[in-house]
Each structure stands twice: as structure tokens, then as C-alpha cells.
C-alpha positions in Angstrom: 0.0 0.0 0.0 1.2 3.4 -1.1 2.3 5.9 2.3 -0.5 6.7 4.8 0.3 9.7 6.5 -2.1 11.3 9.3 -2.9 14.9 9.3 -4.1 17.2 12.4 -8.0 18.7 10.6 -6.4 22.3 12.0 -3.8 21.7 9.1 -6.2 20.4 6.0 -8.9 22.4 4.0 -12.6 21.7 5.3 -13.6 20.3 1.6 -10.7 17.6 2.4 -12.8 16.4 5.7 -16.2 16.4 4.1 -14.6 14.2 1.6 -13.7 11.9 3.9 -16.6 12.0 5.8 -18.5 11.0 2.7 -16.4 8.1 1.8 -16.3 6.8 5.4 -19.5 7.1 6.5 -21.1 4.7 3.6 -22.5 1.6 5.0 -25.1 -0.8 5.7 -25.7 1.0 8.4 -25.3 4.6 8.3 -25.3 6.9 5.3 -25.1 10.5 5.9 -23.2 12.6 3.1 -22.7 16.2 4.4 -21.5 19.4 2.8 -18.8 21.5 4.0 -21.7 23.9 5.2 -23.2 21.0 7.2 -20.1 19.7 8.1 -20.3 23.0 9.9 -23.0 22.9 11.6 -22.2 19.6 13.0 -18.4 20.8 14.2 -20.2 24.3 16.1 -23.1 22.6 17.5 -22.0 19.6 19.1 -18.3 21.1 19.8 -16.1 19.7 18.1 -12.6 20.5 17.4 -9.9 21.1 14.2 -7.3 20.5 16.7 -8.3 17.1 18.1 -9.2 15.9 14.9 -7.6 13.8 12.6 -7.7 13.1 8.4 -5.7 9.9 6.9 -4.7 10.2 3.5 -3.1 8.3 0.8 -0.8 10.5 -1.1 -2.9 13.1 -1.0 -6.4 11.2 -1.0 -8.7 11.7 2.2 -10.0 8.4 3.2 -10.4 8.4 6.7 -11.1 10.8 9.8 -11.7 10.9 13.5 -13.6 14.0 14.7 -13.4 14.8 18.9 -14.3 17.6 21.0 -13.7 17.9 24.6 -15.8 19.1 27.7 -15.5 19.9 31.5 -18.1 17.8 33.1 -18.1 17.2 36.8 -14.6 18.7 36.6 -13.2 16.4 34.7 -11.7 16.1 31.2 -14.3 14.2 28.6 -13.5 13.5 25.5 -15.7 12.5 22.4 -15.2 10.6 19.7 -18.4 11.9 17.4 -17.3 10.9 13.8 -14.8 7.7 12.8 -14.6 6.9 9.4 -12.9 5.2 7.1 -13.3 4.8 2.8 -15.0 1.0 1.8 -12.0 0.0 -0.1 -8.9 0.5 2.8 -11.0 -0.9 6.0 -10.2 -4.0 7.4 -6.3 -2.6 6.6 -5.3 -1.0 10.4 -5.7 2.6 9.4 -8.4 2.7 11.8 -6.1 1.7 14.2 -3.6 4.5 13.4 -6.3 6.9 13.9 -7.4 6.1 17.3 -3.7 5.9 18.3 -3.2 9.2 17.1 -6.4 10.3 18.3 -5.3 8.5 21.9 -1.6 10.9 21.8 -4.2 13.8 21.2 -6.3 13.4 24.1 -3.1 12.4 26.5 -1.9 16.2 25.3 -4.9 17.6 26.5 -5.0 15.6 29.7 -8.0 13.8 29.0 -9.6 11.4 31.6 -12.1 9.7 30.0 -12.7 9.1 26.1 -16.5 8.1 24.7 -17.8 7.4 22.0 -20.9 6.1 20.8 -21.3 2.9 18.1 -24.4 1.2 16.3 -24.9 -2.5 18.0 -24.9 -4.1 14.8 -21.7 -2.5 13.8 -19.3 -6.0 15.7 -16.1 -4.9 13.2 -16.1 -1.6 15.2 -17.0 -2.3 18.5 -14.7 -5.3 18.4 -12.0 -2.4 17.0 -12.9 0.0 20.1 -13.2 -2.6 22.5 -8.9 -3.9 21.6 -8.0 0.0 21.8 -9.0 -0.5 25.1 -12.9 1.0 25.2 -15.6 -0.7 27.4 -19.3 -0.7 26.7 -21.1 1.2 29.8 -25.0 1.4 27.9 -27.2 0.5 25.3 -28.6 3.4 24.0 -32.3 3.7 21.9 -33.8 6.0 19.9 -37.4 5.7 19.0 -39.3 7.9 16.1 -43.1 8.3 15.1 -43.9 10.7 12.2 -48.3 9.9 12.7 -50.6 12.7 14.2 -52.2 11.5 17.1 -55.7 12.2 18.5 -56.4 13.2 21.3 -53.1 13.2 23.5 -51.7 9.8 23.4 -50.4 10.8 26.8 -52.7 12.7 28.9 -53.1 11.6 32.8 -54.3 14.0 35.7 -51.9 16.0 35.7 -53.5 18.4 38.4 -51.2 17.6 41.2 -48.2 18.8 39.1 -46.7 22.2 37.6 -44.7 22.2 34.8 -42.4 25.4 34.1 -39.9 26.1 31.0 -36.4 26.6 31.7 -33.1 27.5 29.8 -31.6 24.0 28.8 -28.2 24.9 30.7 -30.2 25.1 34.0 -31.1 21.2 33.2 -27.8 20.5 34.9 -28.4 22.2 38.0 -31.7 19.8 39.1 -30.1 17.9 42.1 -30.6 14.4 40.7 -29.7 15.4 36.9 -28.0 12.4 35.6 -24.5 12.4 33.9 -25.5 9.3 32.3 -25.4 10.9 29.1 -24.2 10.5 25.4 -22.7 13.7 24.5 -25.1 14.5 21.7 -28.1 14.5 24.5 -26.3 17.1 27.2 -27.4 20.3 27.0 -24.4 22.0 25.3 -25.6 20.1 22.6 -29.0 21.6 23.0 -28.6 25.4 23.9 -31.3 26.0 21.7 -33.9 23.7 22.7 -35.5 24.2 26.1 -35.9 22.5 28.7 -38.7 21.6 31.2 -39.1 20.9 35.0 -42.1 19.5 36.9 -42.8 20.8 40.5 -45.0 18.8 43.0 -47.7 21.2 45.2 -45.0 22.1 47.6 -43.1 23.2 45.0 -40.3 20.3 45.2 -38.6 19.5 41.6 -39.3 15.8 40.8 -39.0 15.7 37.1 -37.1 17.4 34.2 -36.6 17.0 30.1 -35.0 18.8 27.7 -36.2 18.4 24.0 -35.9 20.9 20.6 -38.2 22.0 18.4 -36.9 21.7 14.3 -38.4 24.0 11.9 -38.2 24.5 7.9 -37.2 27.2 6.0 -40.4 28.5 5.9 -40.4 28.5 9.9 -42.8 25.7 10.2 -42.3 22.8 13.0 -41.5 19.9 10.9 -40.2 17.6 14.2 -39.7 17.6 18.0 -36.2 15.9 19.2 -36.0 14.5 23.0 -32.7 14.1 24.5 -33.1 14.0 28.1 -36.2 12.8 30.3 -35.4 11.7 34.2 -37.8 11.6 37.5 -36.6 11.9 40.7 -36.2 8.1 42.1 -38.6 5.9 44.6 -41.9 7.6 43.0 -45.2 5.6 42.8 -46.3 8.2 40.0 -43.3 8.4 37.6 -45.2 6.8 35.4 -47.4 10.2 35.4 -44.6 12.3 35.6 -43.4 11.3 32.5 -46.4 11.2 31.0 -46.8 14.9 31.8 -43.4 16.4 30.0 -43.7 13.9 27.1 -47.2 15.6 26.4 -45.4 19.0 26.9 -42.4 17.9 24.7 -44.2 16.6 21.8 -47.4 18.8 21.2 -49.4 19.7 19.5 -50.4 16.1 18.5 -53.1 17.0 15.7 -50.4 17.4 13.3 -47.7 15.0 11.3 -45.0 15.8 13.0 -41.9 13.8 13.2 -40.7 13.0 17.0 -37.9 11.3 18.0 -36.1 10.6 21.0 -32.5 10.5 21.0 -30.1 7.9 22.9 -32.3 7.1 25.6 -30.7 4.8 28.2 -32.0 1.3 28.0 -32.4 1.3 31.8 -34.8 4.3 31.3 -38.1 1.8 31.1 -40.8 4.4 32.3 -39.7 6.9 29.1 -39.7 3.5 26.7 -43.1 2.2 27.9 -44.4 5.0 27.4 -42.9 5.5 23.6 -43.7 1.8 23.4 -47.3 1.8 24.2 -47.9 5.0 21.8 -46.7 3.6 19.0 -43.8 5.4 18.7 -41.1 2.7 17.1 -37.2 1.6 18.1 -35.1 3.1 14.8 -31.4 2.6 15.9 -29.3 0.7 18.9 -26.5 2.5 19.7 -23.9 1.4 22.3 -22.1 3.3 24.5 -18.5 3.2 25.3 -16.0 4.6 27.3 -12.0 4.3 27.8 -10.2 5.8 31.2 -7.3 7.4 31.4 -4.9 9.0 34.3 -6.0 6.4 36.4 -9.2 8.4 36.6 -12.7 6.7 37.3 -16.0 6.5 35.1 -17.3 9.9 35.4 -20.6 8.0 35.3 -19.6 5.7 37.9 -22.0 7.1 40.9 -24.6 6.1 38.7 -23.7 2.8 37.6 
């Protein structure tokens, strides 16, 4: 094989990235080709960096990449592997290897303590991949989509012992049992323009929260509602109603064809996925997710484990 030679993205043109991404990311089971404009979107809005990633070439060919970001999160280093791909024809040939390496010397520069990542279940070549480089799978993640109208409110309980008020997403993190349980695509940095929601008992006590988006078209019409994050405060005999209460908020108005989704929800959640279940609502995609630990640093989710 003709010299492969690995490349910081901080040093390569954006159009070189995109064509990588394009040629990595074709498969039986994901196929999103992106332009450099929403290759963009995707490096601002879920934080990525030019710095910690990485493009493989051959000669001067793109055929591979590893695109990470890094976040503060309980005052420790997290690292995120959001993008790995590599072109059909040179898999199966260690250059995705190389780039986790690389992507490994990266992250020890920056002092990172944990690495994560997220992989499709069905996906074995690349979880068996992550798994040598030293990564350990801590969840199964779902995500469930409907795109019918629904009438009346597929979810509506008494909800007159509750009060539900809107809040910035960032404040999502500040609800004393918040869970860090998260895939980095579903924490509120990811979400600063969504909002998020809290539910209050009738002392005024704060025993539920999500945080979801609202996606609208160029002509500003809502087109789809996105959940990312939907937790009740634990040893409840009503979190079954509790949930039913934000999932009405989150994905009204329920007249219309809307597509809603709900992103990377934690297989453990089972009062969220009965209720997506029993709806109608149906499982698109199993992700799994992983994590590697360095600096003899602990699982950042461990407290939750």
C-alpha cells in the first residue's frame, strides 16, 4: 500500500474532511453525506474540534477521519469521539487503528480522563476495534421515532397535582438528581437551543425534568420535535405520570404529522420507553455506548452505575 500519513483537521482544508466523511460514512448502516456547510454545523453545534481531529490520506487522497471535542463535566476532562470513518476499499487494513492511536496521543496532550464514544450494536467490526483500543461498553442506547398525528393526546393523565415550568436547557444540569448518564449529543451544550422543562409537586419540590428541541423548515414551520433528556426523581409511585406529563409537553401539539424522536435514551430508562412503546412510537437505531479511562481516573458515570 502506497504511504499513509495522518494529518491534524487544523492543518487540512474543510472540503478535504467532508470528503472523507463521505467516503467513510457509507455503510449498511449509516449513510449520511454532508457538505462543507453542514459539516459546519455539526463541528459548532455539538463542539467539536480542528485541533483534536484527525484526516488519513493516501498520497494526498482523504479516506479516513476521527472527529473529537472535549468538555468539562463534573470537573473532569471528557473527551468524544463523534465521527470515525474510514473509505469502503482500505478498512479492514489498520488505518483505523492508526487513527485512534493518534487520536489517543491527542487526548493524553490535553490531559484527558475519559474518552466516549458512541457505536451502532450491529456495527461487531467496530466495537470489536474499540473494544482492543481499550474501550468498554457502559450502555445500550435507543432512539425511538413516530412521524403519525395522534388524536387526542396519546399521553394525557391527571396531571393536576403537578406544575410544569420552561427553563433554559443549561439550568437542566443544576436539578439535584440530573444524571451524567449521558451520550454527548443528548447534554445540554448540545442543546442550547432547545428548552428544557421541569415539573414541580404542590410544595413546589422538583421531581422531574426533560429537555427536547423544536426543528423547523425554512419557511419556519415545526417539521419535528427531538427528545434528549427525560429523568424523575427516584422511589416515585407516580413516575409513570410524571413522564407522562413532559412527554405531552415535549411533543405537542399532537393534531399534526409531525416527526418526534427521542435520542439515545438509556435502555435502563423503562418508564420513558413504555411509554414510547405503548404510543406507538417505534425503536429506529441501537447504539452502544462506550468509554476508555485514562490517568487512572474513574468512570465519570460511575456514581450512577
Amino acid at each position: 500500500m502506497k504511504m499513509i500519513t495522518i494529518k491534524r483537521l487544523s492543518n487540512c482544508s474543510f472540503q478535504d474532511a467532508v470528503t472523507a466523511w463521505n467516503k467513510g460514512y457509507t455503510s449498511d448502516y449509516f449513510d449520511n453525506q454532508v457538505t462543507i456547510e453542514s459539516f459546519l454545523n455539526v463541528f459548532v453545534s455539538e463542539g467539536l474540534s480542528t485541533d483534536l481531529s484527525i484526516l488519513a490520506y493516501k498520497e494526498d487522497e482523504p479516506i479516513g477521519l476521527v472527529c473529537s471535542g472535549i468538555r468539562i463535566i463534573n470537573g473532569r476532562k471528557i473527551a468524544w469521539n463523534g465521527v470515525t470513518g474510514v473509505a469502503p476499499e482500505f478498512r479492514g487494513k489498520g488505518i483505523g487503528k492508526r487513527m485512534i492511536e493518534e487520536t489517543f496521543t491527542i487526548y493524553k496532550e490535553n490531559k484527558v480522563e475519559v474518552a466516549t464514544l458512541e457505536a451502532i450494536k450491529q456495527n461487531e467490526k467496530a466495537i470489536k476495534l474499540y473494544k482492543k483500543m481499550g474501550y468498554e461498553i457502559n450502555d445500550q442506547l435507543l432512539m425511538y421515532e413516530s412521524s403519525e398525528s395522534f388524536q387526542p393526546n396519546p399521553f394525557k393523565r391527571d396531571f393536576s397535582k403537578y406544575k410544569i415550568l420552561k427553563i433554559n436547557p443549561s439550568e437542566i444540569q443544576h436539578i439535584a438528581f440530573h444524571k451524567n448518564r449521558l451520550s454527548w449529543q443528548t447534554q445540554w451544550q448540545s442543546v442550547k437551543s432547545g428548552d428544557g422543562l421541569i415539573v414541580l409537586d404542590k410544595s413546589g419540590k422538583q421531581i422531574g425534568y426533560a429537555l427536547y428541541k423544536h426543528n423547523y423548515n425554512d419557511n419556519g414551520s415545526h417539521v419535528s420535535t427531538t427528545l434528549y433528556q427525560c429523568e424523575i426523581l427516584q422511589n416515585r409511585n407516580d413516575e409513570q405520570v410524571i413522564v407522562a406529563y413532559l412527554l405531552s409537553q415535549c411533543f405537542s401539539p399532537f393534531d399534526r404529522k409531525l416527526k418526534r424522536m427521542a435520542m439515545n435514551i438509556s435502555h435502563t430508562n423503562q418508564s420513558v420507553i413504555s411509554l414510547l412503546n405503548e404510543t406507538g412510537f417505534e425503536k429506529k437505531i441501537e447504539n452502544v455506548y462506550m468509554e476508555k479511562i485514562f490517568q487512572n481516573s474513574y468512570s465519570y458515570f460511575s456514581k450512577y452505575l
